[in-house]
TIRO-2110 file (N, C-alpha, C; in Angstrom, 1 decimal):
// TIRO-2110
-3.7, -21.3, 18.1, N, 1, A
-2.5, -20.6, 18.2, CA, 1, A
-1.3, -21.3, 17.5, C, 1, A
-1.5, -22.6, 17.5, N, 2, A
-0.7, -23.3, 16.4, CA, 2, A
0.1, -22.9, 15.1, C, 2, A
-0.9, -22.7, 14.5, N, 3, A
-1.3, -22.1, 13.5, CA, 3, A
-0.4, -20.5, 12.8, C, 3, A
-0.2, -19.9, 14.2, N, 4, A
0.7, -19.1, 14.2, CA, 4, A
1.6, -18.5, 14.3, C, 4, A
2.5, -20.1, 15.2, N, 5, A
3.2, -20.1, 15.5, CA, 5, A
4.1, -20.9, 13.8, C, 5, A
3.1, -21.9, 13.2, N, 6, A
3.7, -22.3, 12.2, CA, 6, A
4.0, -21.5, 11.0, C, 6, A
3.0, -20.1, 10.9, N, 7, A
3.1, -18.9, 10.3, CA, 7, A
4.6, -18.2, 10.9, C, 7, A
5.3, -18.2, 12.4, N, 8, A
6.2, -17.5, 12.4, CA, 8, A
7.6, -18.2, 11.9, C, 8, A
7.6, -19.5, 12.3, N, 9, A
8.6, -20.6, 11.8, CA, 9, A
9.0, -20.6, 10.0, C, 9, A
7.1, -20.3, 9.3, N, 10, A
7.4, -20.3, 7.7, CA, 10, A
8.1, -19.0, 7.3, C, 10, A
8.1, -17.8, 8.1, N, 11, A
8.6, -16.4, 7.5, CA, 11, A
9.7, -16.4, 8.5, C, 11, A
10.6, -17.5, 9.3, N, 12, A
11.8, -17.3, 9.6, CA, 12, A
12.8, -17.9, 8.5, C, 12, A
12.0, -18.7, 7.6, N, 13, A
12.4, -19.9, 6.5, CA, 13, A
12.5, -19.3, 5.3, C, 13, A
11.6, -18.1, 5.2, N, 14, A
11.5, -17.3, 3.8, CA, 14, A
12.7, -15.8, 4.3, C, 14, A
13.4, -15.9, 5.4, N, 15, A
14.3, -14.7, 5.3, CA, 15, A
13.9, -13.3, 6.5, C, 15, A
13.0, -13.7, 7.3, N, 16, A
12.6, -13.0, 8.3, CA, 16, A
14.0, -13.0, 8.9, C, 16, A
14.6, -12.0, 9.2, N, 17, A
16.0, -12.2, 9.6, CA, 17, A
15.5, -12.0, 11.9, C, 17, A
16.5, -12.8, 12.2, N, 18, A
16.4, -12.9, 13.8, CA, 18, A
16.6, -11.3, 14.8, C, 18, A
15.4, -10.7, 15.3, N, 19, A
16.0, -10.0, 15.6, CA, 19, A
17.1, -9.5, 16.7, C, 19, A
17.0, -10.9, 17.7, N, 20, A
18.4, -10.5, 18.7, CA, 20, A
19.6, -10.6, 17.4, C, 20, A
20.0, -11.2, 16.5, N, 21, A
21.0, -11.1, 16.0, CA, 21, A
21.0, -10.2, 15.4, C, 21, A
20.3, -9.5, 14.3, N, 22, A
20.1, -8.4, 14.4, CA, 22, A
20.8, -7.0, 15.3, C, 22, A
20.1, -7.4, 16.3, N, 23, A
20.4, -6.0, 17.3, CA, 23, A
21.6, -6.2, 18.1, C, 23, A
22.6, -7.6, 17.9, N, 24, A
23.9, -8.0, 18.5, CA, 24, A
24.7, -7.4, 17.7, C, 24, A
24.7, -7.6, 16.0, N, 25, A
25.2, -6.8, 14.4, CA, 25, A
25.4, -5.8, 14.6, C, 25, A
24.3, -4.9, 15.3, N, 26, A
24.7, -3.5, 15.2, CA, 26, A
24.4, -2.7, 16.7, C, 26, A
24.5, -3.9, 17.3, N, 27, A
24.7, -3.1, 18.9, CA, 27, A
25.1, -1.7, 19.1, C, 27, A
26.7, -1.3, 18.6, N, 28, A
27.0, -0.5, 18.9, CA, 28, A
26.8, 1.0, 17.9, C, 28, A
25.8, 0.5, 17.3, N, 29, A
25.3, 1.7, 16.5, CA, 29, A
24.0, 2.0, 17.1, C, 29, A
23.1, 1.3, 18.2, N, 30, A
21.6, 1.2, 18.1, CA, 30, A
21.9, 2.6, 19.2, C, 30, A
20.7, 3.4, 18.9, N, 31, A
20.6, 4.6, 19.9, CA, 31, A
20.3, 3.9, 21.4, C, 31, A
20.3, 4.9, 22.2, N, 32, A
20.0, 4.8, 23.6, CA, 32, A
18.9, 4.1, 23.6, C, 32, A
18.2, 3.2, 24.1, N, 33, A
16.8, 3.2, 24.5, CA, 33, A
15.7, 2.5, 23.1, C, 33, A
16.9, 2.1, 22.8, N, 34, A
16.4, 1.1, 21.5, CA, 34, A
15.2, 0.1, 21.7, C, 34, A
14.8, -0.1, 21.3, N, 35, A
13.5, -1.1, 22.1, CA, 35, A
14.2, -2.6, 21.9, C, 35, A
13.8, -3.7, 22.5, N, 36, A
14.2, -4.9, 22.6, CA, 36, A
13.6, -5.6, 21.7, C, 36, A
14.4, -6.6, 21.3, N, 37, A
13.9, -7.7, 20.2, CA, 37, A
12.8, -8.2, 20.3, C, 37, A
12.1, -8.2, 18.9, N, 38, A
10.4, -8.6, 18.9, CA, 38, A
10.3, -8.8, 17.5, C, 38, A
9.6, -10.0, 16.7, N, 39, A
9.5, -10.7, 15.9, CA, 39, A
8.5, -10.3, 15.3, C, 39, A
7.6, -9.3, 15.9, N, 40, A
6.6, -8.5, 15.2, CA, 40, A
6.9, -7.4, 14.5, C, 40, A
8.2, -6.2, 14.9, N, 41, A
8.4, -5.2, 14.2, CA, 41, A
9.1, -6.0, 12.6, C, 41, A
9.8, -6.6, 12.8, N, 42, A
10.4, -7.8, 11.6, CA, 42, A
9.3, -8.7, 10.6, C, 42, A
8.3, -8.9, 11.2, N, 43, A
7.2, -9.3, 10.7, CA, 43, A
6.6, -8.1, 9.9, C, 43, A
6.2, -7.4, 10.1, N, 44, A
5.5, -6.1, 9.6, CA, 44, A
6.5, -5.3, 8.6, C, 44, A
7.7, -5.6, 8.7, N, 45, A
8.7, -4.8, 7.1, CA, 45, A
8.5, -5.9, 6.4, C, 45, A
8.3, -7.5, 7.1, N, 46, A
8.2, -8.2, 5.6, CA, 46, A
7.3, -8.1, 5.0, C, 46, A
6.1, -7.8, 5.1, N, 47, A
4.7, -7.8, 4.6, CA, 47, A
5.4, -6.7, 4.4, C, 47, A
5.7, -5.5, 4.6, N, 48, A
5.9, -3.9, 4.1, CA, 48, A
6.9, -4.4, 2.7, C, 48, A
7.7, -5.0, 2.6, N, 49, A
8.9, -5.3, 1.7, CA, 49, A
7.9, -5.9, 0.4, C, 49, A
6.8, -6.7, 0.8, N, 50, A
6.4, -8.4, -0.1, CA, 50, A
5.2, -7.3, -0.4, C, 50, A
4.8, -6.4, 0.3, N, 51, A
3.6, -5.8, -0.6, CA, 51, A
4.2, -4.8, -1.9, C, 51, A
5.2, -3.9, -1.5, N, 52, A
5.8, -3.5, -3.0, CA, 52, A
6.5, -4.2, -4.0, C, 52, A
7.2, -5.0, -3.4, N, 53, A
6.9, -6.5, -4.7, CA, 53, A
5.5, -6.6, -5.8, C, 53, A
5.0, -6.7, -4.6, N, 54, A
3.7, -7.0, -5.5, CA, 54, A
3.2, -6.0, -6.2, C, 54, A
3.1, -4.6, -5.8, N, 55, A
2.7, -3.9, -6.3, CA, 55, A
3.6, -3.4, -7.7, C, 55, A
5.1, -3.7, -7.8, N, 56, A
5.7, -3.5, -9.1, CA, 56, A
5.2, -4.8, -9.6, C, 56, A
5.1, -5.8, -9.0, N, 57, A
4.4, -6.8, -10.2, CA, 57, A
3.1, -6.1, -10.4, C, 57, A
2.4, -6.1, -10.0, N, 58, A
0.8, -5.1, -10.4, CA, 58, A
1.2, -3.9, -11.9, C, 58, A
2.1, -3.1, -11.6, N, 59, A
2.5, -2.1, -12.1, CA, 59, A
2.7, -3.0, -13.8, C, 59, A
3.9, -3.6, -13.4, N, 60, A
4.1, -4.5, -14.4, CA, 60, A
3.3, -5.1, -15.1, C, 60, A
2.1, -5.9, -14.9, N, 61, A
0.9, -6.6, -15.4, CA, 61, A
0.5, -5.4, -16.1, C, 61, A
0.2, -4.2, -15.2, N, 62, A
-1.1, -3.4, -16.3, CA, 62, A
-0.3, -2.3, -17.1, C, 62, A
1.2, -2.4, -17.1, N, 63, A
2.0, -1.8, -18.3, CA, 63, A
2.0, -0.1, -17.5, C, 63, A
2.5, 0.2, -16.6, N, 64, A
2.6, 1.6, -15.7, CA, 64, A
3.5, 1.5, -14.8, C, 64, A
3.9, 2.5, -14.6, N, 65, A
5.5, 2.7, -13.6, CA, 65, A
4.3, 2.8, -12.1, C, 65, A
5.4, 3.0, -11.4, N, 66, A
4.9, 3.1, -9.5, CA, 66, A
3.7, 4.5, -9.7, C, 66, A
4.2, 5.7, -10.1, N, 67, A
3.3, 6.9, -9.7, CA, 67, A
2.1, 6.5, -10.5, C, 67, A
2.3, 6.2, -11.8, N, 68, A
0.6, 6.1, -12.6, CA, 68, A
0.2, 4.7, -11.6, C, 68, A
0.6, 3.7, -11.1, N, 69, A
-0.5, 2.8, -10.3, CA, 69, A
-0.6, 3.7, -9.2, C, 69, A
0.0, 4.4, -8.3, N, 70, A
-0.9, 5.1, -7.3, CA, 70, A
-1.8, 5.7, -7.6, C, 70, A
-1.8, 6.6, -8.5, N, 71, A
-2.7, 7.3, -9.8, CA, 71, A
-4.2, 6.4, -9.8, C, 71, A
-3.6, 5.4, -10.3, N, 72, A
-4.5, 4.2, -10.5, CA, 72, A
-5.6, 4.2, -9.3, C, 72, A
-4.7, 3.7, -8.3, N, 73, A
-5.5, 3.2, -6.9, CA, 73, A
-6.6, 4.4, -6.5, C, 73, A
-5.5, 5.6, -6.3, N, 74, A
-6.9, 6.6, -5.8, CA, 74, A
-7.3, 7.1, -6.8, C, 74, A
-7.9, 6.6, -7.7, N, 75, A
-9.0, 6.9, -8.9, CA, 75, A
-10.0, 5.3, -8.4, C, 75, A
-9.3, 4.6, -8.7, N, 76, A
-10.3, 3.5, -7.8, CA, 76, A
-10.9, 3.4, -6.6, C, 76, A
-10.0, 4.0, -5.7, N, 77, A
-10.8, 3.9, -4.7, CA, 77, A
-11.5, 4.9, -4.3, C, 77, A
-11.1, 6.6, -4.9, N, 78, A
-12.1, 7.8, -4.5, CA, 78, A
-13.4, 7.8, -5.9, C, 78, A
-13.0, 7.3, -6.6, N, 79, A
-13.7, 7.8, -7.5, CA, 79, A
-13.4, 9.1, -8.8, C, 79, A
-14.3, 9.5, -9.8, N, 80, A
-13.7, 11.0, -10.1, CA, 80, A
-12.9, 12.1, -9.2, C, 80, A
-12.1, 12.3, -9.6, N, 81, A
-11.4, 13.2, -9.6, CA, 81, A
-10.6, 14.6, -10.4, C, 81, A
-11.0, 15.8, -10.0, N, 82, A
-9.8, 16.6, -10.6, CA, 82, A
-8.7, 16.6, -10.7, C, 82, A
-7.7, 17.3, -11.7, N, 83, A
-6.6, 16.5, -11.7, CA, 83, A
-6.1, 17.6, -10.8, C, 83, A
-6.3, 18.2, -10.1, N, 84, A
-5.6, 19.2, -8.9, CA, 84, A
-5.7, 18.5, -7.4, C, 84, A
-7.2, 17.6, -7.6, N, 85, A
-7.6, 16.5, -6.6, CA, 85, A
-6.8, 15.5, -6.8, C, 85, A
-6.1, 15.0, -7.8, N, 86, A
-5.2, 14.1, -7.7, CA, 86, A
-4.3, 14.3, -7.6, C, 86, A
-3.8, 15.5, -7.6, N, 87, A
-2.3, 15.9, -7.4, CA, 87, A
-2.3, 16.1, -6.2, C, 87, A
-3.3, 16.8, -5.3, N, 88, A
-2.8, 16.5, -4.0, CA, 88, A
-2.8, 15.3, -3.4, C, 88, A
-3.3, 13.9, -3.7, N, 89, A
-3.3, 12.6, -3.3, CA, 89, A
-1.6, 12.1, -3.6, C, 89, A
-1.6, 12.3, -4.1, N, 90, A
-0.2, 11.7, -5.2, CA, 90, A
0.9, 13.0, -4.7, C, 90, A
0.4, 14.4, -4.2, N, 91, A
1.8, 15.0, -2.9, CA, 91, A
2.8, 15.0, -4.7, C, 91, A
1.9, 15.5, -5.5, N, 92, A
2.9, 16.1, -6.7, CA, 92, A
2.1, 17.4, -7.2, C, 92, A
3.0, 18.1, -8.3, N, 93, A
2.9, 19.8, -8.3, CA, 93, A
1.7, 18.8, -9.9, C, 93, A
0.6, 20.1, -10.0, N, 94, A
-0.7, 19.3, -11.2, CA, 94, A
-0.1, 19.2, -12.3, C, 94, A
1.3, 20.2, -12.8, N, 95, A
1.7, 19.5, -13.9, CA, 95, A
2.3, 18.2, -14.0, C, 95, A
2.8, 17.8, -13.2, N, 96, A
3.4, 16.6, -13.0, CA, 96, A
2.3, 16.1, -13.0, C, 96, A
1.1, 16.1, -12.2, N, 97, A
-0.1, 14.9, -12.4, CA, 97, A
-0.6, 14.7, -13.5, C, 97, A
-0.4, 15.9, -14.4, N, 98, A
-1.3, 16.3, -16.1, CA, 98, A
-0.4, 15.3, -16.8, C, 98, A
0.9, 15.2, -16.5, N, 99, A
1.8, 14.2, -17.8, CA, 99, A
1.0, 12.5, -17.0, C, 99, A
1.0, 12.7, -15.8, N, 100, A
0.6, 10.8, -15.2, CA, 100, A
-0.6, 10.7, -15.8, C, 100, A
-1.7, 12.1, -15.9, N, 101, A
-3.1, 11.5, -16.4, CA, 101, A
-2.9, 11.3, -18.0, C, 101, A
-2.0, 12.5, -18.6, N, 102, A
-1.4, 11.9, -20.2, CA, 102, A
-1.7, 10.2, -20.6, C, 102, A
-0.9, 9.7, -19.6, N, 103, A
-0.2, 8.5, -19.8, CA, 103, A
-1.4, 7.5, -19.7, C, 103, A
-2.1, 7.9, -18.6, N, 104, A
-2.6, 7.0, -18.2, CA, 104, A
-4.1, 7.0, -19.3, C, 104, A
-4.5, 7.9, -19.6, N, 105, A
-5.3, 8.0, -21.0, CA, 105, A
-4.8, 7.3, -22.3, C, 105, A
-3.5, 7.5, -22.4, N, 106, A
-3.0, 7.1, -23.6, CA, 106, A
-3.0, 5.6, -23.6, C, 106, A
-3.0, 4.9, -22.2, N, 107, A
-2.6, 3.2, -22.1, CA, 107, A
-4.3, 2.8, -22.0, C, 107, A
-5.6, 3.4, -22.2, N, 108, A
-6.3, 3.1, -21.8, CA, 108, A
-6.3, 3.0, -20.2, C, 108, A
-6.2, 3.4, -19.3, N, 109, A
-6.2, 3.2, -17.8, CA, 109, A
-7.2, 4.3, -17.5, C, 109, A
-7.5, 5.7, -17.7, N, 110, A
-8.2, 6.7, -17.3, CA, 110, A
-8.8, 7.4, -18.4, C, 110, A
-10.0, 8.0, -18.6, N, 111, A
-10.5, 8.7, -19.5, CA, 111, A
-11.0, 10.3, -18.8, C, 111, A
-10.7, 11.1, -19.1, N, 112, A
-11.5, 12.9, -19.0, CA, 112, A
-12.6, 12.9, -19.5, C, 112, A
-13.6, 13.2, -18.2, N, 113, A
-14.7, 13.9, -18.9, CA, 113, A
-15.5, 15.0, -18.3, C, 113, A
-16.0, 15.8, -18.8, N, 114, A
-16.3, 16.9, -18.5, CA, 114, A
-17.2, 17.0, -16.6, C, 114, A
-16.5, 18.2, -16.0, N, 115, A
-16.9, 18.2, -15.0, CA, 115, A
-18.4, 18.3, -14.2, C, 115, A
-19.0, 17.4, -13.6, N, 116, A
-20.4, 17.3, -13.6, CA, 116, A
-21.3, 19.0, -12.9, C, 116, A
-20.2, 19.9, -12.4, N, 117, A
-20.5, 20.8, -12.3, CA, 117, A
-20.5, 22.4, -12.9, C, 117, A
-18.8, 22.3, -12.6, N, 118, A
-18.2, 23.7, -13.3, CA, 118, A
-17.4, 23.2, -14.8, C, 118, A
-18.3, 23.8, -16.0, N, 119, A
-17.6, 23.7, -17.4, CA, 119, A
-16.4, 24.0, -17.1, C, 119, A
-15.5, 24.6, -16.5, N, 120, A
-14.2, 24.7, -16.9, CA, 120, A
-13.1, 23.8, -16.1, C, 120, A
-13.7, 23.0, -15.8, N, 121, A
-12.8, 21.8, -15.2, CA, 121, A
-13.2, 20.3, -16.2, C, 121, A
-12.4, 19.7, -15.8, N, 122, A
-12.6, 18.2, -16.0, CA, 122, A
-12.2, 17.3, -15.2, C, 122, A
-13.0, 16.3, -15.1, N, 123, A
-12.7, 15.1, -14.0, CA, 123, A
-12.1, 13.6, -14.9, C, 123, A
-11.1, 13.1, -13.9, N, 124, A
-10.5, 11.5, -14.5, CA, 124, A
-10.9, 10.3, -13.8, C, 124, A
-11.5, 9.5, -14.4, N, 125, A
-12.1, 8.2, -13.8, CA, 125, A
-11.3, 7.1, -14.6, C, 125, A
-11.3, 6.3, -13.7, N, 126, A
-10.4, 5.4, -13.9, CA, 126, A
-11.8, 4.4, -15.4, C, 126, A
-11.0, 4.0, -16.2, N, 127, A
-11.3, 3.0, -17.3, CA, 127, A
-12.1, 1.9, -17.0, C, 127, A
-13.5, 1.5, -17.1, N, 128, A
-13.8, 0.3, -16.8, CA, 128, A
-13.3, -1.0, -16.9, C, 128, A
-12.5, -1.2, -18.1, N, 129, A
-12.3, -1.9, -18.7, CA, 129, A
-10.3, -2.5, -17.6, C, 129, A
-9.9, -1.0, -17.3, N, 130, A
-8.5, -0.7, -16.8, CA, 130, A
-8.7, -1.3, -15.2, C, 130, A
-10.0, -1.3, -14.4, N, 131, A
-10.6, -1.3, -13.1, CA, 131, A
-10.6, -2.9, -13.0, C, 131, A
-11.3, -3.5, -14.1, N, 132, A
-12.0, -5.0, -14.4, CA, 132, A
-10.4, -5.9, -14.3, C, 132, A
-9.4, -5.3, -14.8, N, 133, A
-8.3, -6.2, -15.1, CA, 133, A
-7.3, -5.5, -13.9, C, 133, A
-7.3, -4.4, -13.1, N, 134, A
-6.6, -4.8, -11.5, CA, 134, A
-7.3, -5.5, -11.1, C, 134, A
-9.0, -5.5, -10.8, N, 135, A
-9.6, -6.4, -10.0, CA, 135, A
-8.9, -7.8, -9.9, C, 135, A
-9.0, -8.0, -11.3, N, 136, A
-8.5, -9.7, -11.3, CA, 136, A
-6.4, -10.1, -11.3, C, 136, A
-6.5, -9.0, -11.1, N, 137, A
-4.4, -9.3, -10.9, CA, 137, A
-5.1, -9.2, -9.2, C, 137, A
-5.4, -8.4, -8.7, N, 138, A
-5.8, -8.2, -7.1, CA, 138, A
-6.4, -9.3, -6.3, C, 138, A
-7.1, -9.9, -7.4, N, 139, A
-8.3, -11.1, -6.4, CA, 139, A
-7.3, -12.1, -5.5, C, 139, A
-6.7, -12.9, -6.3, N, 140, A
-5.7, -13.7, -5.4, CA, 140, A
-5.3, -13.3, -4.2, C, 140, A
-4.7, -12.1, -4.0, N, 141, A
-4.2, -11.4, -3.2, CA, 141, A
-5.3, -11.4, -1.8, C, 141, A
-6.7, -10.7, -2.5, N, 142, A
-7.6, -10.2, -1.3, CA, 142, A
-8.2, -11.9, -1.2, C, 142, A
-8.2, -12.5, -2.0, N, 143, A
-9.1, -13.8, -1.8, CA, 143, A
-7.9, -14.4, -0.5, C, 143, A
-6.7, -14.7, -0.6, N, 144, A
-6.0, -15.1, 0.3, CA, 144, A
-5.8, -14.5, 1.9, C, 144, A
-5.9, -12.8, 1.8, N, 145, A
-5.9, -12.5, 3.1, CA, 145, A
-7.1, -12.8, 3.6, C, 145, A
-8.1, -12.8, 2.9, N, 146, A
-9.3, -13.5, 3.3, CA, 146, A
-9.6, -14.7, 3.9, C, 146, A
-8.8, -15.5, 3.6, N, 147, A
-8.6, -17.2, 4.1, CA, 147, A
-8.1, -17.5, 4.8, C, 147, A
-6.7, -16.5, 5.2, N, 148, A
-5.8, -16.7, 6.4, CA, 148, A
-6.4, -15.9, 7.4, C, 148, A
-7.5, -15.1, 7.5, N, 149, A
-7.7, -14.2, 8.4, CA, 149, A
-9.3, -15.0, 8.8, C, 149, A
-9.8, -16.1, 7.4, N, 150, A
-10.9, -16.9, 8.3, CA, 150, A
-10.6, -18.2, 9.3, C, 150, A
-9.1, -18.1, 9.5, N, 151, A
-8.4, -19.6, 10.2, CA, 151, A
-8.5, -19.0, 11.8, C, 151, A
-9.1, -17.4, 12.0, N, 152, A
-9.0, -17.1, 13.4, CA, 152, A
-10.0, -17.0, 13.8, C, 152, A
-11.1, -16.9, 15.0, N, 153, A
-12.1, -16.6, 15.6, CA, 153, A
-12.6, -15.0, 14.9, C, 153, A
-13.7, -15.0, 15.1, N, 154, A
-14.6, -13.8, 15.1, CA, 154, A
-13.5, -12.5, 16.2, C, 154, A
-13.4, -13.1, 17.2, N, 155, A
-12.2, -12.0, 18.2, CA, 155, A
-11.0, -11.8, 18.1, C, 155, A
-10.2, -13.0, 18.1, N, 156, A
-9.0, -12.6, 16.9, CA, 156, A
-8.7, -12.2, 15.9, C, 156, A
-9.8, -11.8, 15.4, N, 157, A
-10.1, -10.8, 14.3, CA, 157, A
-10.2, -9.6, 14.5, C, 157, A
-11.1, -9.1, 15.6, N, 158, A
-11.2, -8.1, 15.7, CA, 158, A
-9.9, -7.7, 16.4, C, 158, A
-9.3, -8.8, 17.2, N, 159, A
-7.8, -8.2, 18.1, CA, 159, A
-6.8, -7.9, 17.0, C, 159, A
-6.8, -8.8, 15.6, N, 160, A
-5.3, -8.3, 14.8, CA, 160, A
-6.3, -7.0, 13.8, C, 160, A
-7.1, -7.4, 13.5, N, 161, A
-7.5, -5.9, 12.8, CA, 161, A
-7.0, -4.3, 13.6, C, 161, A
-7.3, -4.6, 15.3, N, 162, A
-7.0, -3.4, 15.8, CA, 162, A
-5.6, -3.3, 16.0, C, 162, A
-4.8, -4.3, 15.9, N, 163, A
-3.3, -4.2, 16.1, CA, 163, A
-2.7, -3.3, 14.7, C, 163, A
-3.9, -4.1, 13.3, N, 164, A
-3.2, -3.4, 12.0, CA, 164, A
-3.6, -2.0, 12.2, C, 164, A
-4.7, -1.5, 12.8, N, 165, A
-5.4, -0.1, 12.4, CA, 165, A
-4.0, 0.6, 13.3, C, 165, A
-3.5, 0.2, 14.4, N, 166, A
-2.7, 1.0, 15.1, CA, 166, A
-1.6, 1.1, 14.6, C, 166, A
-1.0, 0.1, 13.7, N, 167, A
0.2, 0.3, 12.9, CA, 167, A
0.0, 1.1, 11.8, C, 167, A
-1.0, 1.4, 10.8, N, 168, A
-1.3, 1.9, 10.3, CA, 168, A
-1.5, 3.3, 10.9, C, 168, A
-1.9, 3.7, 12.2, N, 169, A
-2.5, 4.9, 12.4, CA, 169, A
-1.0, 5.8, 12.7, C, 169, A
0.0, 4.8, 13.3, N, 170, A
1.5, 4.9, 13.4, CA, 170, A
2.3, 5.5, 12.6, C, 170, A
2.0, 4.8, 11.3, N, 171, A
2.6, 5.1, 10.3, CA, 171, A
2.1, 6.6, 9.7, C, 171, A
0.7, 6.8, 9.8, N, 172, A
0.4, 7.7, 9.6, CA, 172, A
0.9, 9.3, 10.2, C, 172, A
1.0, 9.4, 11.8, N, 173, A
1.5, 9.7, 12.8, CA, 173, A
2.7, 10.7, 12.1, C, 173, A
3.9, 9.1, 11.8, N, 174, A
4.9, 9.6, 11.7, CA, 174, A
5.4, 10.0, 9.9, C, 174, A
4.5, 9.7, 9.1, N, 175, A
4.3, 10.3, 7.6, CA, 175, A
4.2, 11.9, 7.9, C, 175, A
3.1, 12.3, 8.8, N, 176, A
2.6, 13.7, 9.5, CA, 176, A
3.3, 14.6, 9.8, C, 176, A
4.0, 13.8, 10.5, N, 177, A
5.6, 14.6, 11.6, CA, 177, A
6.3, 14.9, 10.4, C, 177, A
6.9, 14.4, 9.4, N, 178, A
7.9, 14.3, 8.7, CA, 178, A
7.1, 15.3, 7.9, C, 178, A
6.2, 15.2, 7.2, N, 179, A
5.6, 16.4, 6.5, CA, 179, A
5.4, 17.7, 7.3, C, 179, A
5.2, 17.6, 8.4, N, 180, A
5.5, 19.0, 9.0, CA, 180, A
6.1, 19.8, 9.5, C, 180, A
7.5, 19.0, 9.3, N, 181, A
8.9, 18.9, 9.6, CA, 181, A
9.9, 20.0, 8.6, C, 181, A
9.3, 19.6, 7.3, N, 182, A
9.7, 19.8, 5.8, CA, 182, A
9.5, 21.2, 5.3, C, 182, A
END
């Protein structure tokens, strides 16, 4: 537990800001029933802040704005896709996906090719060559969460994995709400 505690000390030192001071700042703006100071919700925007950092550096390395790397990602990670199947991942109208797959053909990043079922479609797979060079902007990244996440037990592993799947399922939750809100 050391260990963890020396991890909260280093992200109070990199700008984790305090959250009672914080919540003293703007006391009289906080709604009713605000939840109380915790160094976890503050922890989890910085990792939320330091991952889109990275990801405009990502963007930046492989020569593409924010939408063509999301583009990117769920072509990587589903596989082929139609570009009407990408337009609904990406929560944009297919013309707007049609100019991101433009682009992303034209930089080398994705190639069209005919759909393995119905001739009158076509599917976009991400470039081998476009996949091989995220992998290696990415490795650092996954090689490291890998190293810090082998400094805990087999169980504290499984305990912060289920802490992330619930912040994530959270987020999800409230992504949901707001889209069905809309």
């Amino acid at each position: 537990m050391e260990d963890g505690r020396k991890r909260e000390d280093a992200a109070a030192r990199r700008g984790v800001g305090d959250p009672a001071s914080i919540r003293e700042r703007y006391a009289e703006l906080l709604p009713e029933g605000f939840p109380a100071p915790s160094p976890i919700p503050m922890l989890v925007r910085r990792v939320f802040q330091l991952e889109q950092r990275f990801e405009r550096r990502l963007a930046q390395a492989l020569d593409v704005n924010a939408t063509d790397l999301s583009a990117m990602e769920h072509l990587m990670e589903q596989g082929p896709m139609t570009p009407s199947e990408l337009a609904t991942r990406l929560e944009m109208s297919t013309a707007a996906t049609t100019h991101v797959i433009d682009r992303l053909v034209a930089v080398g990043h994705a190639e069209r090719h005919p759909h393995p079922v119905d001739r009158r479609k076509i599917t976009v797979t991400p470039a081998p060559a476009s996949v091989r060079r995220a992998f290696e902007e990415l490795s650092p990244m996954i090689a490291g969460v890998g190293e810090v996440a082998a400094a805990y037990t087999a169980e504290e592993q499984r305990v912060i994995a289920g802490f992330l799947a619930g912040i994530a399922d959270l987020y999800e939750e409230l992504v949901e709400d707001e889209s069905s809100a809309s």
